[in-house]
C-alpha positions in Angstrom: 11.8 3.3 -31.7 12.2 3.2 -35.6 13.4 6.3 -35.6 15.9 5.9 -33.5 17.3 2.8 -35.1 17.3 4.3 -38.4 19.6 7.8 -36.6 21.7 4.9 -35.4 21.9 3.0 -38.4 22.8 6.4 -40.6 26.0 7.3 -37.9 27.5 3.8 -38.7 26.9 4.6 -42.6 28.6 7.5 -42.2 31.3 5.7 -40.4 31.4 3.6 -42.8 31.8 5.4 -46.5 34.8 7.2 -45.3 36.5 3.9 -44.6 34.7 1.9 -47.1 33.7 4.5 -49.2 29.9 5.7 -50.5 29.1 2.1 -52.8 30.5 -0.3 -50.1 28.8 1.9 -47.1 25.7 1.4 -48.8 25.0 -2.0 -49.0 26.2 -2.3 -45.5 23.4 0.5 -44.4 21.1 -1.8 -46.5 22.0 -4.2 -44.9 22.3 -3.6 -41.1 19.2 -1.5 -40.9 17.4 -4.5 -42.5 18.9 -6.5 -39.7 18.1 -4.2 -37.1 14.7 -3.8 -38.0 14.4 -7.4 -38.2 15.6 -7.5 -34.6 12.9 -5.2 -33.5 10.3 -6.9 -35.1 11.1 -9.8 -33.6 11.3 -8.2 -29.8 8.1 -6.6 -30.3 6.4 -10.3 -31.2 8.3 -12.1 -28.6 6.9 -9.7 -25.8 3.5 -10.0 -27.6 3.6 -13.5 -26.9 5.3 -13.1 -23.5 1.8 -11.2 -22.5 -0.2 -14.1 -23.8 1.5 -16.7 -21.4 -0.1 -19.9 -22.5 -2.6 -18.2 -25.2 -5.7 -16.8 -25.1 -7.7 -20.4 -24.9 -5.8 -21.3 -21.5 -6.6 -17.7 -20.2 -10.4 -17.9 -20.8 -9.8 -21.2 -18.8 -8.0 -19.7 -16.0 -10.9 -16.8 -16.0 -14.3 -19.6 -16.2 -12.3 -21.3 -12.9 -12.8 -17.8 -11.2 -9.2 -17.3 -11.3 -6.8 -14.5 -12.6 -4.0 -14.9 -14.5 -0.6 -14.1 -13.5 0.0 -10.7 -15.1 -3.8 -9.9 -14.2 -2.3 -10.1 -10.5 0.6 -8.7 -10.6 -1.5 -5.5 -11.6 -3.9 -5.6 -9.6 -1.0 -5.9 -6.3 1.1 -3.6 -7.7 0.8 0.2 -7.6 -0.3 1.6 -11.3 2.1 1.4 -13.5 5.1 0.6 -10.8 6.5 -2.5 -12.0 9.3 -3.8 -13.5 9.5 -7.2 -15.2 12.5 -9.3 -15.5 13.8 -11.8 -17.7 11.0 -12.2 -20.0 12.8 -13.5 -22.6 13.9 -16.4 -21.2 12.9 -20.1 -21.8 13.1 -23.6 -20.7 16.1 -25.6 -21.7 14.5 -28.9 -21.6 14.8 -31.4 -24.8 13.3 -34.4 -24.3 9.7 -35.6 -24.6 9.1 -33.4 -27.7 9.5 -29.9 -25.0 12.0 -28.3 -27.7 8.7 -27.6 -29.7 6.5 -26.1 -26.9 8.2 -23.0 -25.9 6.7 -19.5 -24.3 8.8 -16.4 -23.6 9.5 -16.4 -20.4 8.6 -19.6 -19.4 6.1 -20.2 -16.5 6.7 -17.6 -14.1 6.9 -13.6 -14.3 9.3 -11.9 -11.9 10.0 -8.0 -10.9 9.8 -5.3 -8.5 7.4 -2.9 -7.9 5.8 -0.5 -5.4 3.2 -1.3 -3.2 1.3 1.6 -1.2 5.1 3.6 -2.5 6.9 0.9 -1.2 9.7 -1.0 -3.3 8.6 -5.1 -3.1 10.3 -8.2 -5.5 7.4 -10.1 -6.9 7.3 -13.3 -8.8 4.2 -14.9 -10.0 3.7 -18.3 -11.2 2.1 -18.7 -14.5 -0.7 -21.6 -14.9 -1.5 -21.3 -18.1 2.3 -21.8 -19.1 3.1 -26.1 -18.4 0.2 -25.8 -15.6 3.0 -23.4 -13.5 5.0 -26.0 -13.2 8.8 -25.3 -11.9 11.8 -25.7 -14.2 15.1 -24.5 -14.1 14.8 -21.7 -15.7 11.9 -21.1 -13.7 13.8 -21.3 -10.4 16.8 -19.6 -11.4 14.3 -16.7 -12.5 12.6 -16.3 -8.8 16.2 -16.9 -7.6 17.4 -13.6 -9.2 14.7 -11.5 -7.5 15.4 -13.1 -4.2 19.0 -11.8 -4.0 18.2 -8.3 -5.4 15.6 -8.5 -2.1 18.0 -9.0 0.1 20.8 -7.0 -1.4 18.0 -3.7 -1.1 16.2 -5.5 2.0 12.8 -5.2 0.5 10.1 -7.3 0.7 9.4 -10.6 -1.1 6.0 -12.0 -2.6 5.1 -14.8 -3.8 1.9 -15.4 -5.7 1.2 -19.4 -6.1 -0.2 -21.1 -8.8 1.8 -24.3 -10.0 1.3 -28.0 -10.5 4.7 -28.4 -9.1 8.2 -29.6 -10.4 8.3 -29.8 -14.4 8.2 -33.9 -14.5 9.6 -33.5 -17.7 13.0 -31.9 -16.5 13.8 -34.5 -13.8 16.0 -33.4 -11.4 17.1 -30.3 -12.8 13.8 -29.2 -11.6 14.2 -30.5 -7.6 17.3 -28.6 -8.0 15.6 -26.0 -8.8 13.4 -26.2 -5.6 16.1 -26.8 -3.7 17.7 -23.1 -4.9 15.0 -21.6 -3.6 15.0 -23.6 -0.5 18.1 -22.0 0.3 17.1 -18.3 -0.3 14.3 -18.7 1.7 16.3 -19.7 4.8 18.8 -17.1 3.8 16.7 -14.2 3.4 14.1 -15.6 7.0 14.8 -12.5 9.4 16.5 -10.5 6.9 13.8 -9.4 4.7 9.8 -10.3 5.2 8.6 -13.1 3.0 4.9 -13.6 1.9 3.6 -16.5 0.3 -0.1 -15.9 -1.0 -1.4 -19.5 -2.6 -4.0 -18.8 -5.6 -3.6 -22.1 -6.8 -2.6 -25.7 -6.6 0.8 -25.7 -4.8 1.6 -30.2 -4.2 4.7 -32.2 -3.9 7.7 -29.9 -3.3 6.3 -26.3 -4.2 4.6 -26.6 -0.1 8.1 -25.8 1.4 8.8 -23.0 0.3 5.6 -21.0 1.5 6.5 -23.1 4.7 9.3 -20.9 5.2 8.0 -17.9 4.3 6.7 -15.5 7.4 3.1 -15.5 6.3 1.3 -17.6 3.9 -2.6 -16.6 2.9 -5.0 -18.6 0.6 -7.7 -17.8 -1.4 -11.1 -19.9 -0.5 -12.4 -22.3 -3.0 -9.3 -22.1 -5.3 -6.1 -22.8 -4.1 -4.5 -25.7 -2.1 -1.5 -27.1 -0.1 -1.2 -31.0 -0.1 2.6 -33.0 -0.6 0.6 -35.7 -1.7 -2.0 -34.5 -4.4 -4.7 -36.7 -4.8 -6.1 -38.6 -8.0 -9.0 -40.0 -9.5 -10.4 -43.5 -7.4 -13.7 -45.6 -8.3 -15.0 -43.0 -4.9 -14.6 -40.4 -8.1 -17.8 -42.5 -10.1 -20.2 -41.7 -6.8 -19.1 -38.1 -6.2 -17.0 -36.0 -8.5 -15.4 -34.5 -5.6 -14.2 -37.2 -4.1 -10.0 -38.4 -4.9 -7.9 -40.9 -3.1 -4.4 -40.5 -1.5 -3.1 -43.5 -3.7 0.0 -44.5 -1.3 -2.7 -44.8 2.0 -5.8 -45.7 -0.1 -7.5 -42.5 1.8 -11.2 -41.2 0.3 -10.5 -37.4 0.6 -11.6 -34.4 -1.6 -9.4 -31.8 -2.6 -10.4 -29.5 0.0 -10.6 -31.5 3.2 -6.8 -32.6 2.6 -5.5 -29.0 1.6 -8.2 -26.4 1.0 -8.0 -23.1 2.5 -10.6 -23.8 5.9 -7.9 -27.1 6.5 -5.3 -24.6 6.8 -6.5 -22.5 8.2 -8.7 -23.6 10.4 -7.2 -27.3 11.4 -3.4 -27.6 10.2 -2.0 -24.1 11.2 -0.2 -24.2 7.3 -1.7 -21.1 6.5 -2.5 -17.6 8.6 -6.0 -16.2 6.7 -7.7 -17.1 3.7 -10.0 -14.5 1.3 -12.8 -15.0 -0.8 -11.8 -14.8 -4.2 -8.3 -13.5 -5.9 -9.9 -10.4 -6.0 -10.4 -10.1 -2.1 -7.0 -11.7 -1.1 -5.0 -9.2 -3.7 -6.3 -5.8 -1.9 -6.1 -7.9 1.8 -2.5 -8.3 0.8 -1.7 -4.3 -0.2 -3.1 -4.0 3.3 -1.5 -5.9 5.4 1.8 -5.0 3.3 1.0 -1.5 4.9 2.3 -2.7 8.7 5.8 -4.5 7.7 8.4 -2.8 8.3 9.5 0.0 5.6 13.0 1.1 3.8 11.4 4.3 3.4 11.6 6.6 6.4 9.6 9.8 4.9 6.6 7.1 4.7 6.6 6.7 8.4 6.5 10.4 9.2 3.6 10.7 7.1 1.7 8.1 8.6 2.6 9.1 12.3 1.5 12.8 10.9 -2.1 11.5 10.5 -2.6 10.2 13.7 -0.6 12.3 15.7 -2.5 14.2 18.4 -5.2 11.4 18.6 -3.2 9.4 21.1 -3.3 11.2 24.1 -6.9 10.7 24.7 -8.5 8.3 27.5 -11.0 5.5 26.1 -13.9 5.4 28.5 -15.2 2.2 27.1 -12.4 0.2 28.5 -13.7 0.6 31.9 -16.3 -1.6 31.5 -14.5 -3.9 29.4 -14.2 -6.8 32.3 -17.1 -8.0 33.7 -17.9 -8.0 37.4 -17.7 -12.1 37.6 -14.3 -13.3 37.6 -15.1 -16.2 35.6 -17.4 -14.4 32.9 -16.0 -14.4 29.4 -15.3 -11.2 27.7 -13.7 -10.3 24.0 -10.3 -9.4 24.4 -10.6 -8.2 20.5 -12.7 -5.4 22.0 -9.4 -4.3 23.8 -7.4 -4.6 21.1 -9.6 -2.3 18.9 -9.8 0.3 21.5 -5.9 0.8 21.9 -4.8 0.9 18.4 -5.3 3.8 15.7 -8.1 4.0 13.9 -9.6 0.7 15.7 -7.3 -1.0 12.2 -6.7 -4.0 13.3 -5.1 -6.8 10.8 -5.6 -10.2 12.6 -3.5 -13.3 12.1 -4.7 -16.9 11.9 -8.1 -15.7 13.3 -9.8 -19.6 12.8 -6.6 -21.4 14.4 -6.1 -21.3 17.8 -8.5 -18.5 18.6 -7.7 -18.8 22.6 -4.8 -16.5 21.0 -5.3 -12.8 19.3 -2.3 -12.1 17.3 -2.1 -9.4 14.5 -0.9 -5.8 13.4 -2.1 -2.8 14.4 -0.7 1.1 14.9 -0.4 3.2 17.7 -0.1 6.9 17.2 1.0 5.8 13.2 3.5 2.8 14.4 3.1 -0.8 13.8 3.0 -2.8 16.6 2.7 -6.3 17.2 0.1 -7.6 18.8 -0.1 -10.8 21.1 -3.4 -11.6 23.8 -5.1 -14.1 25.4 -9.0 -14.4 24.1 -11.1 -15.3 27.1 -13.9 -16.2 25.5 -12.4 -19.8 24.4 -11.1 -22.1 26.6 -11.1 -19.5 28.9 -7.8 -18.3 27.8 -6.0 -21.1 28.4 -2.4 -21.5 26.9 -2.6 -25.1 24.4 -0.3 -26.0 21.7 -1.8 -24.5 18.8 -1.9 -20.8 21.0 1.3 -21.1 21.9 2.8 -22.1 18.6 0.7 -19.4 16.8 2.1 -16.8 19.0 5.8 -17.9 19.2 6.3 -18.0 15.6 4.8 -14.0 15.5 6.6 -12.7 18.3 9.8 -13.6 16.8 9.0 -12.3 13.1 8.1 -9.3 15.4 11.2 -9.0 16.7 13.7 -10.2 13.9 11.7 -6.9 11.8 12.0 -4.5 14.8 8.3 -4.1 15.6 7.4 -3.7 18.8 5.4 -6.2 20.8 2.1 -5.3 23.1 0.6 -8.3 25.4 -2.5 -7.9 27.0 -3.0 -10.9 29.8 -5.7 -12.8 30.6 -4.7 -16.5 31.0 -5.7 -18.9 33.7 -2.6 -21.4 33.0 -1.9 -24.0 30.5 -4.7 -26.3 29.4 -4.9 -29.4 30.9 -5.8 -32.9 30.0 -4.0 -36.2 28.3 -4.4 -35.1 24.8 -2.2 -31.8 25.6 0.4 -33.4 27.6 0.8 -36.6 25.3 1.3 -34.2 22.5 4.2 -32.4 24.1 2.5 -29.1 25.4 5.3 -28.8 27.9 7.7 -28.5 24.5 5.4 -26.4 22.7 4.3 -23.9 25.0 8.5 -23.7 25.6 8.1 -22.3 22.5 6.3 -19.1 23.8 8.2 -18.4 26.8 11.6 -19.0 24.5 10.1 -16.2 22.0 9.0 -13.8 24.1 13.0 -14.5 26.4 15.0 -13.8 23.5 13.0 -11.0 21.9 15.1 -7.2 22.1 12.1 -5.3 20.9 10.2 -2.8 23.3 7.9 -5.2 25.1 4.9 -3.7 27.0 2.6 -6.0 28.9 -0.9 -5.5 30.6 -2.7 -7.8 32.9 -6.2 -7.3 32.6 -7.5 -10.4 34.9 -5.8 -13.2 35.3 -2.2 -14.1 35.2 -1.9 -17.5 37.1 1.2 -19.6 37.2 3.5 -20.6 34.8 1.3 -18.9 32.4 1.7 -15.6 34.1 5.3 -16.3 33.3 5.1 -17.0 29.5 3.0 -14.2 28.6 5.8 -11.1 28.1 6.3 -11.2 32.2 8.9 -8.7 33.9 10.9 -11.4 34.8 11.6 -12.5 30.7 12.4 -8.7 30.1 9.3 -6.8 30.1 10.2 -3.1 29.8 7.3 -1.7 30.9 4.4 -3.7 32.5 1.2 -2.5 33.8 -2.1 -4.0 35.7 -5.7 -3.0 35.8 -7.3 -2.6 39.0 -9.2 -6.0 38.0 -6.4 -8.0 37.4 -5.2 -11.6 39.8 -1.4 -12.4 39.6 -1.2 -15.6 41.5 0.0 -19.5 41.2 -3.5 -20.6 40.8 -6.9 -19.6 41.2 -8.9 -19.2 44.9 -10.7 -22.4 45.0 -7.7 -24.7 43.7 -4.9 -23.3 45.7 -7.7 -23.3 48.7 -8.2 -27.0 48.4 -4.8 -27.5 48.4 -3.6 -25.7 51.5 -6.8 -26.2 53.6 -7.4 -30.2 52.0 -10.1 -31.9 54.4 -10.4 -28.0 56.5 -13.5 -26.6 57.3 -15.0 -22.9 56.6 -13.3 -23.4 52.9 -15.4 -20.6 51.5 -14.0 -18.1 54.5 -10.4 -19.3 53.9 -11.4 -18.7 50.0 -12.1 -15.3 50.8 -9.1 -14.6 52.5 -6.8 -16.2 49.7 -8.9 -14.1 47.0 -8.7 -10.5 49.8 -4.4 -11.8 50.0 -3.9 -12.8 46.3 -6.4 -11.8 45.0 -5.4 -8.5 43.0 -2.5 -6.4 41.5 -0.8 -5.7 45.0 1.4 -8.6 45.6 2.9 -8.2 42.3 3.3 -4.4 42.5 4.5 -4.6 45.8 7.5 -6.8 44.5 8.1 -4.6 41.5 6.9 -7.2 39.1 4.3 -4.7 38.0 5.5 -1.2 37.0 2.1 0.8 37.5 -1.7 -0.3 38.5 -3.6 1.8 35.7 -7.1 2.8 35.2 -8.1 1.3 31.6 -9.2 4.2 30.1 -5.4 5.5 30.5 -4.3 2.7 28.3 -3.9 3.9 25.1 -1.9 7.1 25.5 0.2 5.1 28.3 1.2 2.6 25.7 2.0 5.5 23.0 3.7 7.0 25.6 6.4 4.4 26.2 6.6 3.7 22.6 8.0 6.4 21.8 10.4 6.4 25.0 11.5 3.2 24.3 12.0 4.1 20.2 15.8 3.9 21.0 16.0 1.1 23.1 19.3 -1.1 22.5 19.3 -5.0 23.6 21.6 -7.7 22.8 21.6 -11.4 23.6 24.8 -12.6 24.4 26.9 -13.7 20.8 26.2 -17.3 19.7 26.1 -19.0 16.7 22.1 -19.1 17.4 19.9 -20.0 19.8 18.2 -23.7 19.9 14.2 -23.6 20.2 12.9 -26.0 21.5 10.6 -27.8 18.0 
């Protein structure tokens, strides 16, 4: 670097001694090459400090809590060497309460691009040892940049989380800064995937915007989600870990109101949560693997190093279902069966797990995921299922992934608590999703697909391209023994006339006979059926009619 400066700084003295002449040129070598250097100097500290964040105290603080620090991340998410900081000289703006003195290059937040796995993504990551991560204007209008450039390019966004929330000291500047992003956010939904992962305290304001985002993951122990944070109480003297929501007077801890098993597990906020920053950094690289990629020679390579293992039956999916109708079974064991590799990336695995949803490949293509798990509740379609799954099939299809729905669900769950709660609006939700969606859709029944239920999950009738049946499988209104007490109410010989309805309805038939079922398959065909029509349906074209957009029902 000082080389070059001082070639630069001799041109302009020779510049300048044929205009000045060779006295005059001097003192102005002397005197901008002392300026340049000083220049330098300064750029080389500033970064020096810009690496430091907060200093090396608040880092040894951020370590003892288990945590990284920001950069430490970035690293670690980022492929070696890859990325590309922005704007790390900037600074806060704010003057009042004594904030002109306490200033760090860059401020509280370090934004850039780099490649994940080869792949271009905009990363910012919030800073706590900087102002606690806080969010100031300069902060906002920071992550604001790399938003854009993400949607001008269409890559990926990631957020890593770590902030007390708005910057009290800037006032409002600082909600408008939230607000900014806001508005990206909405903007870039279903133009470019967005990925919140919380590492950190995110309260008050700083919830929304990984409320927006496609996926949101925590890490366990760590990080939480609460509007409301909550402080110290006289509960705090008998146990450290208890605080109180001061507006409702609430004894909570930290992690009941917005810890990662809450979220995860109870609220529906957040879709996974790892075990240490660590863990959830590498989970991330992975699951960045299935979204959808810019970069088309990627694909090839990744379809190279599966093809040929597609075409195969899988035996073990003949005994899949057992020989009792109402025996439970893992549909996960389906799941890993069909897709390459048995790599399967689940989704909100502890919330609403009478739903599978999740990424996986077939023959080196992501595909979407959706099924029924018969081993809670039977299978049964409730709010949380169908919310869970709504909200995936769409990102599904707003990225161009195609969706797979294996079947095995016995209606909507019943009771007050479900209908009081608006399961009629919410499982709307589902069949709404799954109507609207243009990707390939391929459906297969493996037992049960009884009445409006049948309907919801990916049916021909909501534009199923291609859907198939096991030999095992019962597409009715209802199940034997209800519809049989219905039709033969007060009757005797009800377990001859169940016989019949179950020899009638029974089965595949009625449904295949009517076309509402392409093909009755053997299990073990499966796999290399489903790559199969994958790949026919690779150029399918869809379009809804034109609208403004559609209204879900919420």
């Amino acid at each position: 670097m000082s080389a070059c400066i001082c070639n630069n700084v001799r041109s302009i003295c020779a510049r300048s001694s044929k205009r000045y002449g060779w006295r005059n040129a001097t003192r102005y070598y002397t005197s901008t090459a002392a300026h340049t250097l000083k220049v330098a100097e300064r750029i080389k500290q500033t970064r020096s400090q810009a690496l430091l964040g907060g200093g090396q105290k608040r880092i040894d603080t951020q370590h003892k809590k288990g945590k990284l620090t920001a950069r430490e991340r970035i690293t670690l998410f980022c492929d070696v060497e890859s990325f590309v900081e922005y704007d790390m000289f900037m600074e806060h703006t704010c003057t009042d309460f004594g904030m002109e003195k306490q200033k760090f290059p860059g401020d509280s937040v370090i934004t850039g691009h780099g490649l994940v796995n080869g792949r271009p993504v905009y990363v910012f990551s919030q800073d706590f040892t900087v102002f606690g991560g806080s969010l100031s204007s300069v902060h906002a209008k920071k992550i604001c940049k790399i938003m854009d450039q993400a949607i001008l390019v269409g890559a990926p966004i990631v957020g890593l989380n770590d902030s007390g929330g708005a910057r009290i000291q800037e006032g409002v500047a600082s909600l408008a800064g939230y607000a900014d992003i806001f508005q990206r956010n909405v903007l870039a939904s279903g133009v470019v995937p967005q990925i919140s992962l919380i590492m950190g305290p995110c309260a008050g304001g700083a919830v929304y915007s990984p409320a927006i985002t496609d996926f949101t993951f925590m890490v366990e122990d760590t990080s939480y989600l609460f509007y409301y944070r909550p402080r110290r109480s006289k509960a705090a003297e008998v146990s450290a870990t208890i605080r109180t929501i001061s507006v409702t007077n609430e004894d909570v801890s930290q992690q009941e109101l917005g810890g990662a098993k809450t979220h995860t597990s109870i609220s529906g906020v957040a879709h996974n949560s790892f075990n240490n920053d660590v863990d959830a950094l590498l989970q991330l690289r992975n699951f960045m693997g299935f979204l959808p990629s810019q970069i088309s020679f990627l694909l090839l390579s990744e379809n190279a190093a599966i093809r040929g293992k597609h075409n195969l039956d899988v035996p073990a999916l003949d005994t899949v279902i057992p020989p009792s109708t109402t025996t439970p079974y893992d549909m996960l064991d389906v799941v890993l069966s069909i897709v390459d590799e048995r790599d399967f990336f689940e989704i909100m695995p502890k919330y609403g797990k009478n739903m599978i949803i999740g990424f996986g490949r077939m023959n080196g293509r992501t595909v979407g995921i959706v099924g029924n798990q018969p081993k809670v509740a039977a299978g049964c379609l409730d709010i949380n299922a169908s919310v869970k799954a709504a909200r995936f099939v769409r990102f599904c299809d707003a990225f161009n992934i195609p969706i797979i729905t294996l079947v095995d669900v016995p209606g909507f769950l019943p009771g007050v608590t479900q209908e009081h709660s608006g399961i009629i609006r919410h499982g709307a939700k589902l069949l709404y999703a799954y109507a609207e969606a243009t990707v390939p859709k391929l459906t297969v029944i493996t037992r049960k697909g009884y009445g409006g239920a049948y309907d919801v999950m990916s049916s021909k009738h909501l534009r199923g391209d291609i859907n198939y049946a096991w030999p095992s499988a019962e597409v009715a209104v209802m199940g034997a023994k209800g519809a049989v007490t219905i039709l033969y109410r007060g009757k005797p010989d009800m377990d001859e006339r169940e016989a019949e309805y179950i020899d009638k309805f029974g089965s595949p038939f009625p449904a295949a006979q009517r076309g509402f079922i392409d093909d009755i398959i053997e299990p073990r065909t499966t796999r290399w059926r489903l790559c199969r029509d994958l790949d026919l349906l690779e150029t399918k074209k869809l379009n809804n009619p034109p609208r403004k957009h559609g209204n879900i029902p919420l």
